[in-house]
C-alpha positions in Angstrom: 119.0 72.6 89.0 119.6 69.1 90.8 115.3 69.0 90.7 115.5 69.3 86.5 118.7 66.9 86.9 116.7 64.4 88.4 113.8 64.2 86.3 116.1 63.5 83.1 115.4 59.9 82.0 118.9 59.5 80.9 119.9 59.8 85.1 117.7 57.1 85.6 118.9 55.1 83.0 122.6 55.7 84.2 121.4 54.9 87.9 120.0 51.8 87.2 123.2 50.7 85.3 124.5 51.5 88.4 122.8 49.3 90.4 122.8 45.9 87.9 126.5 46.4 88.2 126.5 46.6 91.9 123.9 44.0 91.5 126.8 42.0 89.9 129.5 42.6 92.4 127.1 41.5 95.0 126.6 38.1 93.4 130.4 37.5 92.2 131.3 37.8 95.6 128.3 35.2 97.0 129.9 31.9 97.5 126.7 30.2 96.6 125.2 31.7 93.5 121.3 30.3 92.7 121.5 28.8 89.1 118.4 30.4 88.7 120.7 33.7 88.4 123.2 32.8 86.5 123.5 34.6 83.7 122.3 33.6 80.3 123.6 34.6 77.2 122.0 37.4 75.1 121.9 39.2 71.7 124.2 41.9 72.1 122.9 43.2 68.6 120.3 46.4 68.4 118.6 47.3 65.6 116.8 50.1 66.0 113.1 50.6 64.6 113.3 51.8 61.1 110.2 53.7 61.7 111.3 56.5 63.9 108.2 58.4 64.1 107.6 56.8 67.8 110.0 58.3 68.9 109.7 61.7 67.7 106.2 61.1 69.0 107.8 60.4 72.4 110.3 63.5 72.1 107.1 65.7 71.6 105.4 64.6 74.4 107.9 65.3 76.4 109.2 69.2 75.4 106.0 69.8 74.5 106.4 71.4 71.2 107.9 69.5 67.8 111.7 68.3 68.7 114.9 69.4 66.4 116.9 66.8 65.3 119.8 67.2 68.2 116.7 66.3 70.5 115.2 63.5 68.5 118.8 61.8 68.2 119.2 62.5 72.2 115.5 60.6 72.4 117.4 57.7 70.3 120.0 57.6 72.7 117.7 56.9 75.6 115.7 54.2 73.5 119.4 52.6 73.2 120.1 53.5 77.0 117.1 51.5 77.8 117.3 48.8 75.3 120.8 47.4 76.6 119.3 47.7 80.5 116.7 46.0 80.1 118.3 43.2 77.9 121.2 42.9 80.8 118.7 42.7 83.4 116.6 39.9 81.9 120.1 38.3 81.3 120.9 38.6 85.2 117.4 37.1 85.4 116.6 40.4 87.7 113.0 40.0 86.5 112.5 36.6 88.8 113.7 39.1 91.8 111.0 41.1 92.1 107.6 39.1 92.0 105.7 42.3 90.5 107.5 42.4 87.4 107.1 38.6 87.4 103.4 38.7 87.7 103.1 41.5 85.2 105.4 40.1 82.4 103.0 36.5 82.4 100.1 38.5 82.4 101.4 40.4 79.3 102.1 36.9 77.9 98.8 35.8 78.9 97.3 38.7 77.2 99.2 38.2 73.8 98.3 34.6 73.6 94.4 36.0 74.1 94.7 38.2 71.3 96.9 35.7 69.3 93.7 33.9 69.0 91.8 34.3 66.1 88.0 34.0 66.1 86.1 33.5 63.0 83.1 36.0 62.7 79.8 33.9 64.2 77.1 32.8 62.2 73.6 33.3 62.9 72.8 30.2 64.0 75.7 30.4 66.8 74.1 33.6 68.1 71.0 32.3 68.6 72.5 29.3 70.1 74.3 31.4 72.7 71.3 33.8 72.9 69.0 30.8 74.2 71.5 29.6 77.0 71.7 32.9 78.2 68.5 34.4 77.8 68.5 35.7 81.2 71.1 37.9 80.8 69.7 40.3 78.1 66.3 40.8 79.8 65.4 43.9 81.6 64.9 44.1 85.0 62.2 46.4 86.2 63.4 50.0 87.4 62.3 52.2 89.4 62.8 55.8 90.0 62.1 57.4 93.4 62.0 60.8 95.9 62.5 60.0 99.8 62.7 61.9 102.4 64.9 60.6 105.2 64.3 60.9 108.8 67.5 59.8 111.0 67.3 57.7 114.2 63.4 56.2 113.7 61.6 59.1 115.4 58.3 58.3 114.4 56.7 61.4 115.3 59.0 63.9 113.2 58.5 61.3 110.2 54.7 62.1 110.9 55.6 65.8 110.7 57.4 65.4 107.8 54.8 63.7 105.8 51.8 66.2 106.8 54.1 68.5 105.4 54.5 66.8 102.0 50.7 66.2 102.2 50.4 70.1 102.5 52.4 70.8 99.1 55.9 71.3 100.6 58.7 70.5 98.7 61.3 67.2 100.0 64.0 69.3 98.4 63.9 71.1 102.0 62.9 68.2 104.9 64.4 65.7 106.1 67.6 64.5 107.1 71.2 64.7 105.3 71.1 61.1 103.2 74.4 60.1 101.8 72.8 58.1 98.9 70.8 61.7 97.9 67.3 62.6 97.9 66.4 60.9 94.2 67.1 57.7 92.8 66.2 57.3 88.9 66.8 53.8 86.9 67.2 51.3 90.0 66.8 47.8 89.8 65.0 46.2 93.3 67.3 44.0 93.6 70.0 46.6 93.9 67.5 48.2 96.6 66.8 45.3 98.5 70.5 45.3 98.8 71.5 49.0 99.9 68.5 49.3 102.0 67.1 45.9 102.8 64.3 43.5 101.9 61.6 45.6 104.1 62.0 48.8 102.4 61.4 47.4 98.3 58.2 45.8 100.1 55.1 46.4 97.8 57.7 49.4 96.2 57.1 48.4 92.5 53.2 48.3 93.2 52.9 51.5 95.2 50.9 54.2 93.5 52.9 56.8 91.7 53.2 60.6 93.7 51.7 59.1 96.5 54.0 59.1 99.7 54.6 56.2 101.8 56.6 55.4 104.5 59.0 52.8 104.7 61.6 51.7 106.8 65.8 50.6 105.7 68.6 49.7 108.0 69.1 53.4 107.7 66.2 54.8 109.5 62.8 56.2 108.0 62.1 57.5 104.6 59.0 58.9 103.2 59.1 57.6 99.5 57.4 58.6 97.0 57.5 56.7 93.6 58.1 58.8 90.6 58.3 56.2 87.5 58.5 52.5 87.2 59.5 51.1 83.8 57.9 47.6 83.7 60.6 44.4 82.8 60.9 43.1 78.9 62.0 40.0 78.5 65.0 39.1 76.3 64.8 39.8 72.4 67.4 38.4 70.3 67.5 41.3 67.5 67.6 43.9 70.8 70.4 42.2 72.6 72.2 40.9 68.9 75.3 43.0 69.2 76.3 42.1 72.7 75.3 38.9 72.4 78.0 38.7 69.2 80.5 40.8 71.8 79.7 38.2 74.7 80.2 35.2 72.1 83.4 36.5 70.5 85.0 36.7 73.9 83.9 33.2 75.0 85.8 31.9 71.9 89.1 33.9 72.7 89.0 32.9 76.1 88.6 29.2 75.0 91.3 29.8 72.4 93.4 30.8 74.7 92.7 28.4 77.0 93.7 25.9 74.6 97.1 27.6 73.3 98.2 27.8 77.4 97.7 24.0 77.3 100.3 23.7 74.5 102.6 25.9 76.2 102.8 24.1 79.2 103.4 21.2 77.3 106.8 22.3 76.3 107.7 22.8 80.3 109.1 20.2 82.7 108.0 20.3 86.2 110.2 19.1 88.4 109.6 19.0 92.8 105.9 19.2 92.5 
């Protein structure tokens, strides 16, 4: 019972009206009270959504099944419950206590003044524009797909056991070594593989004839490789690339937007100690 009890929203509710008014106690009795928690006065008026249909929605969820009316009022109740706490705590300024809900109430007032902005739709010309100062990002990298088999610790002569075997026919689905990376890599750019295995091992990679093993060495050990495709790189077509270069440009805009409505924000604000 005191399980179902304590998952009821409404306990919670009560509990943390508990604790603002303990809060309160606490800071009547302070001699010194911060200014910066005194309290401010508030709009002791609710007027509740006239479209209820959230929080039926809400009620739903959370039986599981359609609510009756007795349980959708009860859901209004706790909209109310939670309304008036969270009002009196931004009153007691509780919200400059705790330096997570701080953070994440200016980053939701960051985020409304991002999509506050508006941007108009981008001619063609403005595409283009953005398309030619960053051409390099929508051209394609070669990839490469690959088999290895790995062989732990160098040992040179098992490797050379290993790859008269693969010679012979034998599949690399059975030899080798446990790698955690797996036994075939498809799509990988050589930067990326320069990076998880090091500069030695991409070595002559993209030019190495296709089903032919070679052996190369990683900071991992040895791995018998054998190269299974290579898609050659395309450089950057406009028409290709059009949709997230309109994505890329639209998002530029909002962020400068933005930008721009933050700077007339702060103008409203004193600073004072700096």
């Amino acid at each position: 019972m005191w399980k179902t009890i304590a998952r009821e929203p409404l306990v919670h509710f009560v509990l943390l009206g508990a604790v603002l008014f303990a809060v309160d106690v606490v800071r009547d009795k302070s001699p010194v009270a911060p200014a910066a928690s005194a309290p401010i006065a508030i709009d002791r008026r609710i007027a509740l959504p006239a479209d209820k249909s959230a929080m039926t929605e809400s009620a739903r969820r959370r039986l599981g099944r359609m609510p009756t009316r007795v349980e959708v009022d009860a859901e209004i109740d706790r909209w109310i419950d939670e309304e008036i706490l969270f009002r009196e705590a931004l009153a007691r300024g509780l919200e400059r206590d705790d330096p997570m809900i701080h953070e994440r109430i200016a980053s939701r007032m960051s985020y409304v003044l991002a999509e506050s902005a508006v941007v108009p739709e981008p001619t063609d010309v403005q595409l283009r524009a953005w398309f030619d100062a960053h051409r390099d990002r929508y051209s394609v990298p070669e990839r490469i797909d690959f088999t290895h088999v790995f062989v732990a610790g160098g040992d040179t002569k098992r490797a050379d056991e290993l790859a008269a075997q693969l010679a012979a026919g034998t599949s690399p689905d059975t030899l080798g070594d446990l790698f955690s990376g797996g036994r075939k890599y498809r799509g990988r750019k050589l930067a990326d593989l320069a990076e998880a295995f090091g500069p030695q091992f991409v070595d002559g990679l993209a030019v190495q004839p296709p089903n032919s093993w070679v052996r190369r060495t990683s900071r991992h050990g040895i791995h018998l490789v054998r190269i299974d495709r290579v898609d050659a790189a395309r450089e950057a077509d406009f028409e290709t690339a059009r949709l997230e270069v309109r994505r890329e440009w639209i998002e530029e805009q909002r962020r400068i937007a933005s930008e721009a409505a933050f700077r007339q924000l702060r103008e409203r604000w004193t600073i004072e100690g700096r």
